[in-house]
LUMFIMI-601880 format. One record per residue (C-alpha): chain; y, z, x; residue number from 1. Coordinates in steps of 0.5 Angstrom, whole numbers. Layout:
residues N
@cadena: A, py: Y, pz: Z, px: X, num: NUM
...
END
This chain:
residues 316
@cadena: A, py: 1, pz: 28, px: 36, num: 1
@cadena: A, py: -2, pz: 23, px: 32, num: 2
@cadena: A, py: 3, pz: 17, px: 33, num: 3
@cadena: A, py: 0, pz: 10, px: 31, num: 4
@cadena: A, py: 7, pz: 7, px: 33, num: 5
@cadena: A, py: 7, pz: 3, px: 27, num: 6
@cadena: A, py: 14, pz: 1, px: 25, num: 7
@cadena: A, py: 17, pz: 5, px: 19, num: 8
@cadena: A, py: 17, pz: 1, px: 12, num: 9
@cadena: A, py: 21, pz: 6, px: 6, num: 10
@cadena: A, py: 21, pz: 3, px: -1, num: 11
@cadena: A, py: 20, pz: 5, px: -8, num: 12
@cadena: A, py: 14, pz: 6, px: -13, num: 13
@cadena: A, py: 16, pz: 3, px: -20, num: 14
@cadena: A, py: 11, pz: 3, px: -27, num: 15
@cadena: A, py: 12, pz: -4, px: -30, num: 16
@cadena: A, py: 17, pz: -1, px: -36, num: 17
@cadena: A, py: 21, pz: -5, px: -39, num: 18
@cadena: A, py: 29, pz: -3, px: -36, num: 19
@cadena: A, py: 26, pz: 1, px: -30, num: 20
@cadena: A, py: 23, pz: -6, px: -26, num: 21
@cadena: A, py: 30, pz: -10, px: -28, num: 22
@cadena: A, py: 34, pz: -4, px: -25, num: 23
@cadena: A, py: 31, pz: 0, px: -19, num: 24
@cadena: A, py: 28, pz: -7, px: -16, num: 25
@cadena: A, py: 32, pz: -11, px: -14, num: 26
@cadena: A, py: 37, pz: -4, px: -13, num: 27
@cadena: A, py: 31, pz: -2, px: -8, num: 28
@cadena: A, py: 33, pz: -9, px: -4, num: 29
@cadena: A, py: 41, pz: -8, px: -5, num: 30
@cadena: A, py: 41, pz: -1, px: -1, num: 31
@cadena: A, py: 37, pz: -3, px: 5, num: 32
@cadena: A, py: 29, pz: 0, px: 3, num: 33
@cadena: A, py: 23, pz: -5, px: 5, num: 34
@cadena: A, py: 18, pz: -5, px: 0, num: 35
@cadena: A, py: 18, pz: -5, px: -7, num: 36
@cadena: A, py: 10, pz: -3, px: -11, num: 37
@cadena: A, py: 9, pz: -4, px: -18, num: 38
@cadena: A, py: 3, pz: 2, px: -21, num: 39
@cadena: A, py: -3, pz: -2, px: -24, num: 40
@cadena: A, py: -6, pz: 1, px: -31, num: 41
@cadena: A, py: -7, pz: -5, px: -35, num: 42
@cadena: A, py: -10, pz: 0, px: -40, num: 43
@cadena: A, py: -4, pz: 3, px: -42, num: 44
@cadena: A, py: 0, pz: 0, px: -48, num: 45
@cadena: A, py: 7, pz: 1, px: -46, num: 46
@cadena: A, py: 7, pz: -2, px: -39, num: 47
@cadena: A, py: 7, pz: -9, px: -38, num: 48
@cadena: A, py: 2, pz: -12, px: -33, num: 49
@cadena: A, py: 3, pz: -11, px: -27, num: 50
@cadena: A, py: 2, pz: -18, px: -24, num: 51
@cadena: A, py: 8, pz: -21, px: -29, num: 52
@cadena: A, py: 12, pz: -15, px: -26, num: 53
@cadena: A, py: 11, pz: -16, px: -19, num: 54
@cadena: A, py: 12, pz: -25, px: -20, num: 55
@cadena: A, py: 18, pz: -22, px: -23, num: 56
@cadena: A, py: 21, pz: -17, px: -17, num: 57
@cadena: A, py: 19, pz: -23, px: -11, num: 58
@cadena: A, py: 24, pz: -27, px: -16, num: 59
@cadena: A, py: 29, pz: -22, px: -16, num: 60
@cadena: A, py: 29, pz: -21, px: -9, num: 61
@cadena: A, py: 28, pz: -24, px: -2, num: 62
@cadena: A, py: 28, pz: -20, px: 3, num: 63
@cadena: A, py: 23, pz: -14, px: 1, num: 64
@cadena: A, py: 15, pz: -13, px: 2, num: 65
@cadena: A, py: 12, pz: -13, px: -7, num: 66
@cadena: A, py: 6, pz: -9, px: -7, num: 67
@cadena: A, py: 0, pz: -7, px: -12, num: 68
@cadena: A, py: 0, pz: 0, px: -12, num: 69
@cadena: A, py: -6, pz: 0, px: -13, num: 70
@cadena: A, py: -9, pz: -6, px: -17, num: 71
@cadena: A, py: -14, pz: -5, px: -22, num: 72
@cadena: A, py: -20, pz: -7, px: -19, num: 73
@cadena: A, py: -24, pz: -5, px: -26, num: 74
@cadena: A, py: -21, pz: -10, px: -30, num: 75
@cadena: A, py: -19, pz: -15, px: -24, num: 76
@cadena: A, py: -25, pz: -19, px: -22, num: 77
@cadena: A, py: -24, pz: -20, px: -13, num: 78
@cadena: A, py: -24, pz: -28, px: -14, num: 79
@cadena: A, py: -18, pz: -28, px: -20, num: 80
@cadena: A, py: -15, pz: -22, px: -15, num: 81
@cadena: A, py: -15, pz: -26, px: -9, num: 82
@cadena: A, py: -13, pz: -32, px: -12, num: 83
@cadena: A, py: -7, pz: -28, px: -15, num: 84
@cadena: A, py: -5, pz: -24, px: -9, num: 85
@cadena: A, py: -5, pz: -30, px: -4, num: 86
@cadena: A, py: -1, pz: -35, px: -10, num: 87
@cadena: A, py: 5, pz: -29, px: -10, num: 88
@cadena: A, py: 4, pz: -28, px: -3, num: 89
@cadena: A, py: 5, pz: -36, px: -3, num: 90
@cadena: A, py: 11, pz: -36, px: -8, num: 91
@cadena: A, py: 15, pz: -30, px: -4, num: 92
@cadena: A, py: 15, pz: -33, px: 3, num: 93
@cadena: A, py: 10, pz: -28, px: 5, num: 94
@cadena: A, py: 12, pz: -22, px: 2, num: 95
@cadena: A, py: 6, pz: -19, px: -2, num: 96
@cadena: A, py: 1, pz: -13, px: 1, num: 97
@cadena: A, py: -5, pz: -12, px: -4, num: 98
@cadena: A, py: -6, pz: -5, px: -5, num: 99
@cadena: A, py: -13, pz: -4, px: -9, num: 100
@cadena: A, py: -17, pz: 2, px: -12, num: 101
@cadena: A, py: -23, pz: 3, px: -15, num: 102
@cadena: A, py: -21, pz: 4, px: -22, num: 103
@cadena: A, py: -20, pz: 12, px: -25, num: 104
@cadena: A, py: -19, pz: 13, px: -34, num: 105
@cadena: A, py: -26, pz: 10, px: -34, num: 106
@cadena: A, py: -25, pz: 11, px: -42, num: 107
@cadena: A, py: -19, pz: 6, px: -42, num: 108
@cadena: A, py: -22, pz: 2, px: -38, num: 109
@cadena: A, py: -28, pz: 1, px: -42, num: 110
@cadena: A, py: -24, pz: 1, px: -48, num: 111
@cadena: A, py: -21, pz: -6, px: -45, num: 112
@cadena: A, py: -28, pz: -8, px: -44, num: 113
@cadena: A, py: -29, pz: -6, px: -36, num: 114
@cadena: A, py: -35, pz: -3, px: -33, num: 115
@cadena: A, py: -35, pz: 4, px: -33, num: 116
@cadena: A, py: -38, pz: 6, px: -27, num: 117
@cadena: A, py: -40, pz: 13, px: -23, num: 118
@cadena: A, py: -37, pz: 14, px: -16, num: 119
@cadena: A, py: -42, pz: 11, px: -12, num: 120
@cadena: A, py: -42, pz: 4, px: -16, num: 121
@cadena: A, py: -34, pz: 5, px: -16, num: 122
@cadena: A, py: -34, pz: 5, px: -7, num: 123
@cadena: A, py: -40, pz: 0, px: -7, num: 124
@cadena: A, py: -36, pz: -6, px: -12, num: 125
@cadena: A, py: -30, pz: -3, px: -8, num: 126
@cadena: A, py: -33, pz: -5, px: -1, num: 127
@cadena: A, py: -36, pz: -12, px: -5, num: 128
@cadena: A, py: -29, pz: -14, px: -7, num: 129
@cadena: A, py: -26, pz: -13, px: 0, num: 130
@cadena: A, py: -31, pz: -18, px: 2, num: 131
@cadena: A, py: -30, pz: -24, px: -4, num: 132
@cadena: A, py: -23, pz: -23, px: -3, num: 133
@cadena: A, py: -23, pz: -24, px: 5, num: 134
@cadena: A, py: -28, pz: -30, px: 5, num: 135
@cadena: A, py: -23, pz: -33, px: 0, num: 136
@cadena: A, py: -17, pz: -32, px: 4, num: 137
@cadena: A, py: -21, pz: -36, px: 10, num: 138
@cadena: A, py: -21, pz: -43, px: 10, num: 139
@cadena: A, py: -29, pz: -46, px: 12, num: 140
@cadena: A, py: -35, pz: -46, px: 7, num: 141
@cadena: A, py: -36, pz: -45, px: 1, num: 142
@cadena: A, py: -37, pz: -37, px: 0, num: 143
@cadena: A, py: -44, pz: -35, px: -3, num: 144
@cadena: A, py: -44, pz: -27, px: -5, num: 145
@cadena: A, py: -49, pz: -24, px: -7, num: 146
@cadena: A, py: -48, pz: -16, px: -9, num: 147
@cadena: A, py: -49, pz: -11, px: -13, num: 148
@cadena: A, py: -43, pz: -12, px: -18, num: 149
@cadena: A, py: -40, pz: -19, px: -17, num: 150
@cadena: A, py: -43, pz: -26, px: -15, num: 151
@cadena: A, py: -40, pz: -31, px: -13, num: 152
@cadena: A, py: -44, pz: -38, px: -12, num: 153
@cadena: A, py: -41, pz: -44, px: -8, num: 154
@cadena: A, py: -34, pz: -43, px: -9, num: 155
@cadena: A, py: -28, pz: -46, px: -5, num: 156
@cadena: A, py: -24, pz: -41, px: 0, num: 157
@cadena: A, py: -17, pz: -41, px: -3, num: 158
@cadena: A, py: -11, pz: -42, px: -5, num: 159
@cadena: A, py: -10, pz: -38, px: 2, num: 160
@cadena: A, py: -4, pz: -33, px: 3, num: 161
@cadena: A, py: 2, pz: -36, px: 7, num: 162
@cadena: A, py: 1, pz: -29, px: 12, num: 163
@cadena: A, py: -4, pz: -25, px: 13, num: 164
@cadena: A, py: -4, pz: -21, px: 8, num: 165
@cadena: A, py: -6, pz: -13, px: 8, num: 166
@cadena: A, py: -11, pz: -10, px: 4, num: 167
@cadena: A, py: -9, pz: -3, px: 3, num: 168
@cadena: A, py: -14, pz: 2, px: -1, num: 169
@cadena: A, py: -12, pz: 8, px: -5, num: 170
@cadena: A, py: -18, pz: 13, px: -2, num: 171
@cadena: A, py: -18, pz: 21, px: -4, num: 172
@cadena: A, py: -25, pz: 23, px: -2, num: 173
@cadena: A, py: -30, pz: 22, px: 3, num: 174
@cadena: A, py: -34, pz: 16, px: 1, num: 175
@cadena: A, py: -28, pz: 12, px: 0, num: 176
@cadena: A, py: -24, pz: 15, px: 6, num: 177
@cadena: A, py: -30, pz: 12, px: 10, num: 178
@cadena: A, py: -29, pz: 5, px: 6, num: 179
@cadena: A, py: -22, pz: 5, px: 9, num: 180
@cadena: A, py: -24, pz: 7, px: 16, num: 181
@cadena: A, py: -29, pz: 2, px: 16, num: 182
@cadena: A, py: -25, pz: -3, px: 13, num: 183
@cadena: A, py: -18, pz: -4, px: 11, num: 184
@cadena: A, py: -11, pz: -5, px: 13, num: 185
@cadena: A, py: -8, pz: 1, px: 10, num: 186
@cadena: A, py: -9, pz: 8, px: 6, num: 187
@cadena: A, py: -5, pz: 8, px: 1, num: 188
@cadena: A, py: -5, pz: 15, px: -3, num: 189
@cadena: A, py: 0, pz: 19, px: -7, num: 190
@cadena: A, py: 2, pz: 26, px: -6, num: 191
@cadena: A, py: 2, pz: 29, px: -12, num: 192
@cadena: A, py: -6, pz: 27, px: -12, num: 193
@cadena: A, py: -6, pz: 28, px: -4, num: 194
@cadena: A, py: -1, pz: 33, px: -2, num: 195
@cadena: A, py: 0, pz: 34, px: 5, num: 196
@cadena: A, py: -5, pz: 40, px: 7, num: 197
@cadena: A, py: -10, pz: 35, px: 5, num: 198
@cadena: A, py: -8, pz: 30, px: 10, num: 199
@cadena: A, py: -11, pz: 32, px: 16, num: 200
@cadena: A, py: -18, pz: 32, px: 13, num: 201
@cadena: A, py: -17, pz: 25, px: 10, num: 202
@cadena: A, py: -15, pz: 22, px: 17, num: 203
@cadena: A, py: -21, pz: 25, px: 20, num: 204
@cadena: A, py: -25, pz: 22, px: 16, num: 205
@cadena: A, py: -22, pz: 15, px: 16, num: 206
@cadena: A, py: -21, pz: 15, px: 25, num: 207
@cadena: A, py: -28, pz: 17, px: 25, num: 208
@cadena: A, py: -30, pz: 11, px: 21, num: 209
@cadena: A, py: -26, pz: 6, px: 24, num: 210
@cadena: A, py: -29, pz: 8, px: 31, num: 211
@cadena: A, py: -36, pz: 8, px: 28, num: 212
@cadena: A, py: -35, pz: 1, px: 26, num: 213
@cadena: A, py: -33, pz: -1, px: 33, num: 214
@cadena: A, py: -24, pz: -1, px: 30, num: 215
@cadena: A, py: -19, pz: 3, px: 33, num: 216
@cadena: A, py: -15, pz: 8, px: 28, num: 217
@cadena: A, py: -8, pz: 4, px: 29, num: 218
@cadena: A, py: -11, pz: -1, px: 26, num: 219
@cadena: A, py: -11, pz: 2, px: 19, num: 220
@cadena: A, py: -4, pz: 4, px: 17, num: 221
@cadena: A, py: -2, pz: 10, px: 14, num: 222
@cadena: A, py: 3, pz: 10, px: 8, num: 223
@cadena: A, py: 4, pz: 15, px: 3, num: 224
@cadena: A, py: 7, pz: 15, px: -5, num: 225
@cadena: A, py: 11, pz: 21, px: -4, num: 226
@cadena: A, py: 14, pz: 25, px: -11, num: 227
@cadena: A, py: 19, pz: 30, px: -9, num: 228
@cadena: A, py: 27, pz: 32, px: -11, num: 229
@cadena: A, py: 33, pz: 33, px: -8, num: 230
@cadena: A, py: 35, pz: 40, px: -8, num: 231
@cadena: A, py: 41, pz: 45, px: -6, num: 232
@cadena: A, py: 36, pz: 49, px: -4, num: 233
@cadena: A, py: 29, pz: 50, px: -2, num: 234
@cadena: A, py: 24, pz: 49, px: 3, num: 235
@cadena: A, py: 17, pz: 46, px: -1, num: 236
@cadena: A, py: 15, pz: 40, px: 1, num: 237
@cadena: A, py: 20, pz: 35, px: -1, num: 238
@cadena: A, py: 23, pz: 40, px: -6, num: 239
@cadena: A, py: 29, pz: 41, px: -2, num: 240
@cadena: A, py: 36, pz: 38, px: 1, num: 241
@cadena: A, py: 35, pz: 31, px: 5, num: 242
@cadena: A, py: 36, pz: 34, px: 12, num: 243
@cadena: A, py: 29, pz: 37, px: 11, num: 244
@cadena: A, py: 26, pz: 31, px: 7, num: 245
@cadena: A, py: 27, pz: 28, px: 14, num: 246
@cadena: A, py: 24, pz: 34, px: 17, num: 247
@cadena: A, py: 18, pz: 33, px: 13, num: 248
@cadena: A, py: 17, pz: 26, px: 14, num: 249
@cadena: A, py: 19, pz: 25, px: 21, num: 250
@cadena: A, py: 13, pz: 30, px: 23, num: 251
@cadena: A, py: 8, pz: 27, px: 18, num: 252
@cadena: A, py: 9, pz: 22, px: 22, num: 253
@cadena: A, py: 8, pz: 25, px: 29, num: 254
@cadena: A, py: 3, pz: 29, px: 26, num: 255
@cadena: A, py: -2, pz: 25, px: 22, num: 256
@cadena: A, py: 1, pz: 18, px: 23, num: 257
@cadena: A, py: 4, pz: 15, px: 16, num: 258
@cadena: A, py: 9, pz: 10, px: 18, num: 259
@cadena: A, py: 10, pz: 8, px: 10, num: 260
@cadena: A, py: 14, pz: 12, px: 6, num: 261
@cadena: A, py: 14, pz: 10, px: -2, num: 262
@cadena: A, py: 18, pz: 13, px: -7, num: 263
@cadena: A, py: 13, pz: 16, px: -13, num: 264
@cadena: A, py: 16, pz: 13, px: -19, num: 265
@cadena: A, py: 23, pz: 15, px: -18, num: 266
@cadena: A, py: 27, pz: 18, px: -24, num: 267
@cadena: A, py: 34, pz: 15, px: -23, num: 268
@cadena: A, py: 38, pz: 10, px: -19, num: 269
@cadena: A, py: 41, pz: 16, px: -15, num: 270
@cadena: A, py: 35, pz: 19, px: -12, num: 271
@cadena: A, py: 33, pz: 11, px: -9, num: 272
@cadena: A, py: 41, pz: 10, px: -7, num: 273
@cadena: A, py: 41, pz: 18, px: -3, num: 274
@cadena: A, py: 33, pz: 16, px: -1, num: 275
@cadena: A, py: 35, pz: 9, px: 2, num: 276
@cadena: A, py: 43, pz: 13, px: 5, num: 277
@cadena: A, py: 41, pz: 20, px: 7, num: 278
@cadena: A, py: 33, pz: 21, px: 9, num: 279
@cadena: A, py: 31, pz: 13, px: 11, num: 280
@cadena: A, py: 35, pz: 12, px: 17, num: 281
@cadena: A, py: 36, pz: 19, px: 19, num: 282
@cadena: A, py: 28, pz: 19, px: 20, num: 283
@cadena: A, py: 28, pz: 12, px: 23, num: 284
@cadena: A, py: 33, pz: 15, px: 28, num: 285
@cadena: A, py: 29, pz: 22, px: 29, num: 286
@cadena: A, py: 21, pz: 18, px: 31, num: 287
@cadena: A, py: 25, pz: 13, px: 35, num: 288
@cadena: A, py: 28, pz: 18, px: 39, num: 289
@cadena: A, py: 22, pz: 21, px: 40, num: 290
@cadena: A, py: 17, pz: 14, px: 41, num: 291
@cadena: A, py: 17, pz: 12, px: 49, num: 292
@cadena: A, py: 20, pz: 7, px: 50, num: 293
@cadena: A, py: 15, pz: 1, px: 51, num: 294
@cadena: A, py: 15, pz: -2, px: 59, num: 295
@cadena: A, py: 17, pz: -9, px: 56, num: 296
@cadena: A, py: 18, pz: -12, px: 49, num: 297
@cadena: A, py: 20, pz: -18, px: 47, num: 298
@cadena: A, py: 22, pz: -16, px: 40, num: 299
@cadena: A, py: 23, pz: -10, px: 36, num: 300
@cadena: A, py: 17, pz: -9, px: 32, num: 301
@cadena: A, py: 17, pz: -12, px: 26, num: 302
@cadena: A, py: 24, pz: -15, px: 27, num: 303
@cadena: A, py: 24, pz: -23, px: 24, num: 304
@cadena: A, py: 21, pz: -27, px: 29, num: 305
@cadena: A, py: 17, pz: -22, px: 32, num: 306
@cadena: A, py: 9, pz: -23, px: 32, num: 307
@cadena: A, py: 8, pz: -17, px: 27, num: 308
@cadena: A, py: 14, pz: -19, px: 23, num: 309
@cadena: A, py: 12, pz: -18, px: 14, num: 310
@cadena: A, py: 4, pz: -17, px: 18, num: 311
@cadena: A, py: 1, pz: -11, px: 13, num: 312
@cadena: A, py: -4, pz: -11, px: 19, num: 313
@cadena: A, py: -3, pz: -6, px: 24, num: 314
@cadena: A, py: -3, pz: -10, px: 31, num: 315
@cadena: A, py: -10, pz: -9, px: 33, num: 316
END
């Protein structure tokens, strides 16, 4: 049994398209879900930017966490990023999260005048960014950074987030799962891309990596972009009516320790309304049923007031 004990967050992986963001964010706040994600791919013609879009969604919204899912590090350089990131995070009262990738569709990219990089180059600028964004987030001395593929000489930390906001990395193979075992805040991937037979390698790598770097395991937050559809009938994973959705999703939380569950680019209203009435709080029941109860508590986690509250950082 693998439980971190973090508390649940659902919510919804929305592409920055015009009509879906007007429609599915705010309907994502309405029906009771915790987070909205917005996918970044500056190279693709017919999505609009991702950072517009999510200044957006925190305008339309009050309650729930904005996310990039993931954002493209390529073509968003880590002191522009950290300065957006904690400029959002300022404006929505403390509900951005920034997810961060180290970029894939290396011909777009390079087509919108950005590195092209090899694996290895991709991982080292990744863990570079972390450091930069960080250093920027944290009042004191001017940051100097000298690496591979950024270089930062002098500049003044800040605008600084209103909370501690989580760096939470899309990572699928191995020198990426170290990276985020050693580093981040959260593992972000997909399922259409990670599915879940996949999930218990992928664990193995990033816990060993954060023991390695003197971190424990809870510290990274598991969450996972999940594809699926409600069917009459069916058993696959997520292929099926949502009392086995709820299954599914209660034993990968005891079995591998996700804790966020992120609707992948959700086909219609009714799939996020029936996600938000029939799977959520059926699979919040069900994990807190099983959890032990703690000896004492002063607050629920992640209620308002609670030390942890809109914290993208597992408490350590």
């Amino acid at each position: 049994m693998v439980d971190y004990g973090h508390d649940l967050l659902f919510g919804t992986l929305l592409q920055p398209v015009p009509g879906t963001v007007q429609e599915l964010a705010p309907l994502t706040e309405r029906v009771g879900l915790d987070l909205v994600s917005v996918s970044d791919h500056p190279y693709w013609p017919h999505t609009l930017d991702a950072w517009a879009t999510m200044s957006y969604v925190a305008a339309r919204t009050e309650r729930v966490r904005v996310v990039a899912d993931v954002a493209n590090l390529p073509l968003r350089p880590p002191a522009q990023l950290a300065a957006a990131a904690a400029s959002l995070d300022t404006l929505s009262g403390g509900r951005f999260e920034l997810g961060l990738g180290a970029g894939a569709f290396w011909d777009a990219i390079a087509a919108r005048g950005g590195p092209r990089r090899g694996p290895g180059e991709a991982v080292a600028a990744l863990e570079e960014a972390v450091q930069i964004i960080r250093a920027l987030w944290t009042p004191g001395d001017a940051v100097r950074f000298e690496g591979e593929h950024y270089r930062i000489d002098g500049a003044e930390p800040g605008p600084l987030p209103a909370h501690d906001v989580g760096i939470w990395i899309g990572a699928y193979r191995p020198r990426m799962l170290r990276l985020t075992g050693r580093l981040a805040d959260g593992w972000l991937p997909s399922s259409p891309y990670l599915p879940p037979e996949q999930l218990p390698e992928a664990n193995r790598l990033i816990d060993e990596a954060a023991v390695a770097a003197g971190r424990s395991p809870k510290a990274v937050r598991r969450l996972y972009n999940i594809a699926g559809e409600f069917r009459a009938n069916g058993t696959g994973f997520l292929q099926a009516p949502p009392k086995v959705w709820v299954e599914q999703l209660t034993e990968l939380t005891f079995t591998q320790g996700v804790s966020g569950y992120i609707l992948y680019l959700p086909e219609s209203a009714d799939q996020i309304r029936r996600f938000a009435a029939e799977v959520a709080p059926a699979v919040r029941e069900n994990v807190a049923a099983e959890r032990p109860r703690p000896r004492y508590a002063w607050w629920p986690v992640g209620a308002a007031g609670s030390p942890h509250a809109f914290s993208g950082r597992a408490p350590r």
